[in-house]
N, C-alpha and C positions, 0 to 999 in steps of 0.2 A: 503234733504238726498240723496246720492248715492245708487242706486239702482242696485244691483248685480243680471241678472238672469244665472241660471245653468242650462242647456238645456240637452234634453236626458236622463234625471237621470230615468231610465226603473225601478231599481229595488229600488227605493227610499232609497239610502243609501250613496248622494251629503255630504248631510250635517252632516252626523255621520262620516266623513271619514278626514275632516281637523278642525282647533278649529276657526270655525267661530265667537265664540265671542270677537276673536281680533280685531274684527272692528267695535263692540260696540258703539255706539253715531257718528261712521264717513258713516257705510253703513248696507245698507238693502240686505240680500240675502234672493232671491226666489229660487229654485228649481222647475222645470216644468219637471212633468214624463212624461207627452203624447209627443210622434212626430209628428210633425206638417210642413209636404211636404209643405202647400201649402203656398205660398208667403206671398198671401194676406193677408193671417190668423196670419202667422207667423209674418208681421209687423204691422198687429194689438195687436199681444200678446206682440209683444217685446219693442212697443213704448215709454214705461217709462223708459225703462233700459237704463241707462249707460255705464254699462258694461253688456258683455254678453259671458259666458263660454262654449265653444264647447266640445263635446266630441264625438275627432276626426272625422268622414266624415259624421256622424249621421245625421246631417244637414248639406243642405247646404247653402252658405253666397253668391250669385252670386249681380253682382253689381244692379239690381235692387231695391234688399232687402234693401244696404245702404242708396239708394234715398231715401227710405223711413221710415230710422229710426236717424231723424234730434237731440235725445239726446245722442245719442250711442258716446260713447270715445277710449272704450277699449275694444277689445276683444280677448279673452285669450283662445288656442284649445291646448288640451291634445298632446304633443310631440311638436318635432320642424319645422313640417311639414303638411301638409294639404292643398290639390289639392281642396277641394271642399270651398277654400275661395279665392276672387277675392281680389287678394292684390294689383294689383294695382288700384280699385276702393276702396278702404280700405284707401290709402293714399289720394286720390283724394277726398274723405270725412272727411279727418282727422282722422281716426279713426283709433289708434296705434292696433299694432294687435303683441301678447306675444307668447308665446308657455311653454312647459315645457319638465324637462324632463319627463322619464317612465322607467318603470321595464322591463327589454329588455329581459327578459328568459319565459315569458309565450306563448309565439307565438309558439315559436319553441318546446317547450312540447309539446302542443297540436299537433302540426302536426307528433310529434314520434306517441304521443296517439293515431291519426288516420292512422296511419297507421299498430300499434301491430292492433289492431282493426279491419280493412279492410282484415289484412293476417290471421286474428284470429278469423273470423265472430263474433265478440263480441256481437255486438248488434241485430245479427240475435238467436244467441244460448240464450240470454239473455227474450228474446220474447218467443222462444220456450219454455227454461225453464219454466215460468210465466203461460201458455198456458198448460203446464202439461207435454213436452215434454221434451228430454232429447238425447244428442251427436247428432245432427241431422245434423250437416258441417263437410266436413276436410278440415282442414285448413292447413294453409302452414308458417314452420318458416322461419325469415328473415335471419339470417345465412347463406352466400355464395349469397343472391340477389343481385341485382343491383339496388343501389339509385342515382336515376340522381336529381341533384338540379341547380332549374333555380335561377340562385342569390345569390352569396356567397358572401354576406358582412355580418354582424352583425349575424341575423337571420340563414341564409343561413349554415355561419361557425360554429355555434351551429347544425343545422341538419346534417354537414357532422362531427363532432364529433360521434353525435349519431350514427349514420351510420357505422362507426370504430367502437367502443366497442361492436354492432350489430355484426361485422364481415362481413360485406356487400362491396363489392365491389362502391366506391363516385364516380361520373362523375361530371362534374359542368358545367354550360355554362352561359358568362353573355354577353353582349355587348364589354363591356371594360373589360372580365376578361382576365389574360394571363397566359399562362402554368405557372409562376413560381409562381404566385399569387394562384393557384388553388393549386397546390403543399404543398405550405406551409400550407395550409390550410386540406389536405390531403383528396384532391381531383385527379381526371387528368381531366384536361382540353379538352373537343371533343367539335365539332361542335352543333349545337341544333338540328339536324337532327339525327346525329347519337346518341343522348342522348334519345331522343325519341324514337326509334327503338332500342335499346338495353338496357334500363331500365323496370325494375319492378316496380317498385316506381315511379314516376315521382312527385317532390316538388318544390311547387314555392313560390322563396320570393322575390321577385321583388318590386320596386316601382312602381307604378301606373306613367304613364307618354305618352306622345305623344306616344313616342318610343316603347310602351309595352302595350298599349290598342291595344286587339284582335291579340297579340302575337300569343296565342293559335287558331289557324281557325280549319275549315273540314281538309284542307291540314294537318296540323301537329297533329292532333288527329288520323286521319290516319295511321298515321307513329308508332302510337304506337302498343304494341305487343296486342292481343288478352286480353292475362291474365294480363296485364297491370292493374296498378289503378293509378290515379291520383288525389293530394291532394292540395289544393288551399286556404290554411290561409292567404293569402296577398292579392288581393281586386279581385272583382268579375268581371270588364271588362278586365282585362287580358286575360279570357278565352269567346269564343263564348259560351257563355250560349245557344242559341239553335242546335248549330253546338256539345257541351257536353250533351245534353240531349237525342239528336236523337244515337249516340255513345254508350252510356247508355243502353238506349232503347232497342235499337238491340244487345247488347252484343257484340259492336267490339271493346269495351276495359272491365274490369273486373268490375271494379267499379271505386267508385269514394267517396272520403270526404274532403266536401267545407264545410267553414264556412264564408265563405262572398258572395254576391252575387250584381248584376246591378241594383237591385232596393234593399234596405234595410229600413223596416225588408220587407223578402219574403214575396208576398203577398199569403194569404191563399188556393187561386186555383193555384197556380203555379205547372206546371207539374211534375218538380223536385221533387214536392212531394209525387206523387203517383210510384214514382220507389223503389223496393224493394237490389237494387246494390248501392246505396248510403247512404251513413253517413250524413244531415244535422245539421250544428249545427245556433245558432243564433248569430254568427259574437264575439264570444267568445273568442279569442286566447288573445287578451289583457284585459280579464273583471275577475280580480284576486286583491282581496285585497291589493296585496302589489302593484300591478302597481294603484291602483287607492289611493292609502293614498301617493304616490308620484304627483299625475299627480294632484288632487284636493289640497294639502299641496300646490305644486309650485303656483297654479291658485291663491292660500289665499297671498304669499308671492309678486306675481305681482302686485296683485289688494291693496294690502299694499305702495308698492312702487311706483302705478301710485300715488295715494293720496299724497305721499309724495314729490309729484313731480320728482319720479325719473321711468327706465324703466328698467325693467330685461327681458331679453332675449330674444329682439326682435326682430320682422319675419318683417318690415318693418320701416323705414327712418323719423320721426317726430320729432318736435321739442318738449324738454321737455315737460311735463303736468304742467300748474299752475294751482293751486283753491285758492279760495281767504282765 
């Protein structure tokens, strides 16, 4: 029997979310809620599976892993992309590797959310209330601020919408962005220096990449204004995590609300969490029903169509799948 496992499933809700009994008499699916860092463990737990369902950078798949899992065929990761899988040890083991699509609007919510939030002390007033207290912040509306967004494609374009109906002054900076591409998108186009230094906002939607790992240093945190806040739904090495905490810290930026971070999940004593200027969330921005009844549906229609010998949308170069 073909052995499906589904990795990550934190909130055990893998298998209520697509109709796995389409594969009935052809495969077996597990669901595995613990994460499991470590290699060892990891290709001890995974060594029956044939296939094996990522959900997105939760784990990771580096080429040692595949040495050591000689039945693995398929493996299927939420979207169409995913840094934390070694794909070209993925082909060098044979092992076809799928993606899917997702619900592309939950990201970019969240980080509006974190930011009414951060200008709104939400979560501070929230605590007081509970506590017995009552008005205990003023706060500041976004109307006439300034949101600088590092990344305007999909994601990015969605936060500079928000930012317009807000009334907020858009800045955008990307690598390859250029004035008329920011424009249309109803942005203006500055430098990352002066985005930093004249935004109240600062949002990043970047992809994770050579080019964009530690983006964010002491240098460029710097740049930001005092009363600055800074929001980071897109992955956690973008920014220096300890070059952000000290910042923090000291109050030479306002605050701060991240939902991803450089180890995932934070671990329990991480500094990060004893500051009272940040919004922590648990890597949340895509963990919404409708993105997850697309992303686990696609994994059911992949894992259908390797069986059938065929391959739907995918991340690396193999020759058909036969079963006998």
């Amino acid at each position: 029997m073909f052995r499906v496992a589904l990795l990550d499933d934190y909130q055990d809700v893998a298998l209520k979310m697509a109709d796995w009994t389409r594969l009935a008499g052809r495969a077996q699916v597990d669901a595995i809620h613990d994460h499991i860092p470590d290699v060892d463990r990891l290709a001890e737990r995974l060594r029956p599976y044939d296939a094996v369902m990522m959900v997105r950078e939760r784990t990771k798949f580096p080429r040692p892993l595949f040495a050591r899992l000689p039945n693995l065929k398929l493996l299927v990761t939420a979207a169409m992309w995913n840094v934390a899988i070694d794909l070209d040890a993925a082909t060098e083991h044979g092992v076809q590797v799928t993606g899917t699509g997702d619900w592309s609007f939950a990201t970019a919510e969240l980080a509006l959310g974190l930011m009414i939030a951060l200008s709104r002390n939400i979560t501070m007033e929230d605590r007081a209330m509970r506590s017995g207290g009552w008005q205990t912040t003023l706060g500041a509306g976004l109307h006439g601020k300034t949101l600088g967004i590092l990344g305007l494609g999909s994601l990015g374009g969605q936060m500079a919408r928000f930012g317009q109906v807000l009334g907020m002054e858009v800045l955008a900076w990307s690598q390859n962005l250029t004035p008329e591409k920011a424009a249309a998108a109803g942005a203006r186009h500055v430098s990352k220096d002066e985005l930093l230094a004249r935004s109240d906002f600062v949002s990043i939607h970047l992809k994770l990449s050579d080019r964009t790992r530690g983006l964010l240093g002491p240098r460029e945190l710097d740049l930001m204004k005092p009363g600055a806040y800074l929001i980071n739904t897109s992955r956690g090495p973008i920014v220096d995590e300890e070059a952000l905490f000290r910042h923090l810290r000291d109050r030479r930026i306002a605050g701060a609300g991240i939902d991803v971070y450089g180890v995932e999940p934070l671990p329990a004593d991480h500094p990060l969490r004893r500051l009272e200027n940040v919004i922590l969330l648990p890597h949340v921005g895509y963990v919404v029903e409708q993105n997850y009844r697309v992303v686990y549906g696609e994994t059911l229609e992949d894992i259908e169509a390797f069986l059938d010998g065929r391959v739907l949308r995918p991340l690396n170069a193999l020759p058909a799948p036969r079963f006998p």
